[in-house]
Every structure is written in structure tokens, then in C-alpha cells.
C-alpha positions in Angstrom: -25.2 -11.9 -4.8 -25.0 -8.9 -7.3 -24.4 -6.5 -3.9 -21.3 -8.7 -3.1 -19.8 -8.8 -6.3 -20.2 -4.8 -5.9 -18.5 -5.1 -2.8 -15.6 -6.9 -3.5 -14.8 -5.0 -7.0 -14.9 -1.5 -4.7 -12.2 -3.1 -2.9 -10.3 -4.9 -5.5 -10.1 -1.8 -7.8 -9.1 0.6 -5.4 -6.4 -2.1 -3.9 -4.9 -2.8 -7.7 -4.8 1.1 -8.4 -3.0 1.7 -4.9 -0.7 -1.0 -5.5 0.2 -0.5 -9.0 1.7 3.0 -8.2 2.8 2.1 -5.2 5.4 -0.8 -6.9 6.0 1.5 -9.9 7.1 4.5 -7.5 9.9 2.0 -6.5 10.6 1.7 -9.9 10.7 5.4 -10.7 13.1 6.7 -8.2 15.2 3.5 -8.8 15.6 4.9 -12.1 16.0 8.3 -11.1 19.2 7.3 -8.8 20.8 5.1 -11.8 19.1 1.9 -11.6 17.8 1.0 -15.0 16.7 -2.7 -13.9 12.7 -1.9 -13.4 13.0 0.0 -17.1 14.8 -3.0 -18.8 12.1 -5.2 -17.5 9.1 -3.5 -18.4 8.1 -3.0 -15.6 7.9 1.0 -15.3 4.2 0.4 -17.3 1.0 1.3 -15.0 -0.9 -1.6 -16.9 -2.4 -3.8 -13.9 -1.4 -6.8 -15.8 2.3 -6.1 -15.8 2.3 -6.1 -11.7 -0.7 -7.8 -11.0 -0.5 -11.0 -8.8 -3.4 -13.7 -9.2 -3.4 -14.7 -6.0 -2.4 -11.7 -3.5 -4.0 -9.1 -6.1 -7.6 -10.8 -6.9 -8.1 -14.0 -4.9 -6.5 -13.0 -1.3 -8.2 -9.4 -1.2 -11.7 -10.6 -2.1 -11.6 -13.9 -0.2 -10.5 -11.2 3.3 -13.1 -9.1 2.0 -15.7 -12.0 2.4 -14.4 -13.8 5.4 -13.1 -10.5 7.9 -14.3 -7.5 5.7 -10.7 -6.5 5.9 -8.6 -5.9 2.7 -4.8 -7.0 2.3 -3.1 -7.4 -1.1 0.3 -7.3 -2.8 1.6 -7.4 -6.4 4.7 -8.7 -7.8 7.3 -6.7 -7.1 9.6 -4.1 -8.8 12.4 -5.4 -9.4 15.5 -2.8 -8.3 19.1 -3.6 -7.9 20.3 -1.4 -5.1 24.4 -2.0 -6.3 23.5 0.0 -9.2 22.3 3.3 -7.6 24.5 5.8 -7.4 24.5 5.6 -3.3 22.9 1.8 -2.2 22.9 2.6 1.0 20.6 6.0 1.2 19.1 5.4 -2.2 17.6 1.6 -0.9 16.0 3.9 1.7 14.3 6.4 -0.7 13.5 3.8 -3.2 11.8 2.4 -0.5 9.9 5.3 1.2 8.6 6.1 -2.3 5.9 3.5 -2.6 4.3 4.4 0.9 4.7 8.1 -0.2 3.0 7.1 -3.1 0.5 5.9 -1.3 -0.4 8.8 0.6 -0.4 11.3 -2.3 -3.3 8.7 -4.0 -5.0 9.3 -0.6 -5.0 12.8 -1.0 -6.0 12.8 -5.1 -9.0 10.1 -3.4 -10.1 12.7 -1.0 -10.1 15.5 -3.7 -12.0 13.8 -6.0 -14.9 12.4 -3.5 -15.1 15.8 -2.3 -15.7 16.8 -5.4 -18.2 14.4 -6.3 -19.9 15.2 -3.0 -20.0 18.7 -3.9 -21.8 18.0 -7.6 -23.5 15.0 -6.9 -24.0 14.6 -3.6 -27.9 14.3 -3.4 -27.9 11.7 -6.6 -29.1 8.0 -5.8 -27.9 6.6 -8.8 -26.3 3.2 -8.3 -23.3 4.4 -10.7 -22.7 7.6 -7.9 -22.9 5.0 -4.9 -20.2 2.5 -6.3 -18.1 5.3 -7.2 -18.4 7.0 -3.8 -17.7 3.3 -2.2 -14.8 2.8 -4.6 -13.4 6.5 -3.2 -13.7 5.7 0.4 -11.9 2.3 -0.2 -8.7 4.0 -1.9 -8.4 6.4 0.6 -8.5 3.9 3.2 -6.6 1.4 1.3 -3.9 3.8 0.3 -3.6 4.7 4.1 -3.5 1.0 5.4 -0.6 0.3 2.6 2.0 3.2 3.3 1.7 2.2 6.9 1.5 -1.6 6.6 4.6 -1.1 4.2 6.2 1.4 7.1 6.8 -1.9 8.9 10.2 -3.0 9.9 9.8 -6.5 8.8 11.7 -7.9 5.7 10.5 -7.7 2.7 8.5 -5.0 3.5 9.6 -1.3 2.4 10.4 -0.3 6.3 13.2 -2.7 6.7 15.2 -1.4 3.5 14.7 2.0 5.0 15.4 0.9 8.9 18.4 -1.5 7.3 20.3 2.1 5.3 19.5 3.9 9.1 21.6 1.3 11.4 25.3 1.3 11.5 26.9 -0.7 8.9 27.6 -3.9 11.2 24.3 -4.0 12.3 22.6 -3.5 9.0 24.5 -6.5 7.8 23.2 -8.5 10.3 19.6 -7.4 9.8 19.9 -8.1 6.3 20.4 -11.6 7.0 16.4 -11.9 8.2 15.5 -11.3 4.4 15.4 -15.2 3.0 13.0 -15.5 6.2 11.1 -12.2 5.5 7.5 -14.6 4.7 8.0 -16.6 7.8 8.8 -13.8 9.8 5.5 -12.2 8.8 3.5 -15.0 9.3 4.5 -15.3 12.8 4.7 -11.5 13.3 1.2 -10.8 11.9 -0.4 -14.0 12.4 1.4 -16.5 15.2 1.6 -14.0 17.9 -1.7 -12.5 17.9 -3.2 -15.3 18.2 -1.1 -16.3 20.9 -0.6 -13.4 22.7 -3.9 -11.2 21.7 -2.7 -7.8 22.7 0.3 -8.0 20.6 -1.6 -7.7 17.6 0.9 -5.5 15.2 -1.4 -4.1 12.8 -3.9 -2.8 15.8 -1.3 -1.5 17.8 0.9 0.0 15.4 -0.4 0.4 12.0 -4.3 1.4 12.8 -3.5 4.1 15.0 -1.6 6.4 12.4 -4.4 4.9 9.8 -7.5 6.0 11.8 -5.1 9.7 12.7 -4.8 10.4 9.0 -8.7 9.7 8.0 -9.5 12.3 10.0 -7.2 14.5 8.1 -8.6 13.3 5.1 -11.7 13.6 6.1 -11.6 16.9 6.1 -10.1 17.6 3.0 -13.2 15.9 1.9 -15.3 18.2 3.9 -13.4 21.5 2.3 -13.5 20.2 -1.2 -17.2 19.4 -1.2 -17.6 22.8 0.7 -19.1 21.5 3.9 
């Protein structure tokens, strides 16, 4: 029992670390291109408990964890209020592509710093050494899975703001009518067709590819760092 708890909490913390930044990083350029809204709210603060979601931060991820030893989480969101940035259009799509860029950078801190624990304690059994090590891999992978999972071009996720600012103005107005429906639209995108159509599966087809790609990379950042 004790071993599961373990397992769950190294995904859990890694998930609410990656996903607090990840929502804040909306926030920040928000307010960096005049929007003010995430600020007013309180919401700029990196305290979990400000963002954190009972449900799809703690419950969802470890229940996925137990049943599929797959993680998935979200947090409430930042709130941002694209008619108040200096340019709506462009700036929806960089206040977008900041939380998956986010996400990436913690990757790359991740890799650095199990490299470095590698590198100084890499022969140590302890059971404090092991859970950190297991919490390390997690946020790497966990970072990596969010920016790409968040790349996808399905309301409300961060791809369709930035695929919505790239078509031509006609065209984005009518994709922007698919956001009220963004939940039911990911249910049956992520859940309805793979089921019925099994090699239609989104995430293995088009967010595991670039996910596995980029381990490898940072796998051998870890590698360098630990000076293997």
C-alpha cells in the first residue's frame, strides 16, 4: 500500500508543478501584452492552491495512475481576456504557446537536475534518492506529454487559440464557434473514436510520437549532466 501511495504522489507532484507554471505562463505573457485580468485575480501566484483543481489535479491523475498507469490532469484556468491585449489576434496565439513552452523549459530544468543527482548520488539506495529520481522522470515525461497534449487543435486546448489567430479571419470566426462544445468535442475526439475506430487513437498517433522524439533528447541531456 505504502509503495502505491509513493507511486501516485511521484505523479501527482510532478503533474501539479508542470501544471501550475504551465497556467501561470498564460498569465505572464497575458500581462506582458496588456492584459491585467490574470493579475487582478490573483491568479499570477505559483501557490498550487490558487490553480489547483480537486478533481482533474488530485483525484483524476491518481485514479489514471491506478487503473491505466497513465497520467492526465488539468487545473483551473487562467483567466485572460484576449480584447485587452494590445493585438488579440497574435497575442491569443503567444499567450497560448506559452504554457506548452513552459512546459518544455521545466523538461529541460528536470533533466538538469536528475543528471545531476545521477552524477552525486547515483550509487545511493536510499529510499529519499529513489522517490526523488522517480519524481524527476515523471516531470520530464509529464512536462513533455502536456506541451504536446496542449499542441492539440481542439477547443479549449492552447492549439486551437493558436490554430484559430493562424486561419483567415472568416474561417477563424467559424472555428471559434466549436469552443462552448470544446468538452464534448474532446470526449469524442480522445475517447469515442478510439474506441470505435482503434487506429484513430489521437494521443498514439499524434501526441506520443513527438513525446517519445523529445525523451531521447532529454535523455541525453541527462547522460551529459551526470557525465555519462
Amino acid at each position: 500500500m505504502n509503495d502505491t501511495l509513493l507511486q501516485i504522489a511521484a505523479i501527482i507532484l510532478p503533474l501539479i508543478i508542470a501544471i501550475v507554471f504551465h497556467e501561470v505562463a498564460h498569465g505572464w505573457v497575458a500581462l506582458m501584452l496588456g492584459d491585467t485580468t490574470a493579475r487582478d485575480q490573483r491568479r499570477l501566484s505559483l501557490n498550487p492552491l490558487r490553480h489547483v483543481d480537486p478533481f482533474g489535479t488530485l483525484i483524476l491523475p491518481g485514479l489514471l495512475w491506478l487503473t491505466t498507469h497513465t497520467a492526465f490532469g488539468f487545473a483551473k484556468p487562467v483567466p485572460v481576456n484576449k480584447w485587452r491585449l494590445r493585438d488579440p489576434r497574435r497575442g491569443m496565439m503567444a499567450v497560448a504557446a506559452a504554457g506548452p513552452a513552459m512546459n518544455l523549459v521545466l523538461a529541460a530544468i528536470g533533466a538538469v537536475l536528475l543528471g545531476l543527482l545521477v552524477r552525486f548520488a547515483g550509487g545511493s539506495e536510499s529510499s529519499g534518492i529513489v522517490f526523488l529520481a522517480q519524481n524527476l522522470v515523471n516531470f520530464i515525461a509529464i512536462n513533455l506529454f502536456l506541451a504536446f497534449f496542449n499542441l492539440l487543435p481542439i477547443p479549449p486546448f492552447d492549439g486551437s487559440h493558436i490554430v484559430e489567430g493562424l486561419l483567415p479571419r472568416a474561417a477563424a470566426r467559424t472555428y471559434a464557434k466549436l469552443r462552448p462544445y470544446g468538452m464534448v468535442l474532446v470526449l469524442v475526439v480522445l475517447l469515442v473514436i478510439p474506441r470505435l475506430f482503434p487506429g484513430w487513437g489521437i494521443i498514439e498517433r499524434f501526441v506520443l510520437p513527438p513525446v517519445t522524439y523529445l525523451m531521447n533528447f532529454y535523455d541525453q541531456l541527462v547522460r551529459i549532466v551526470a557525465g555519462m
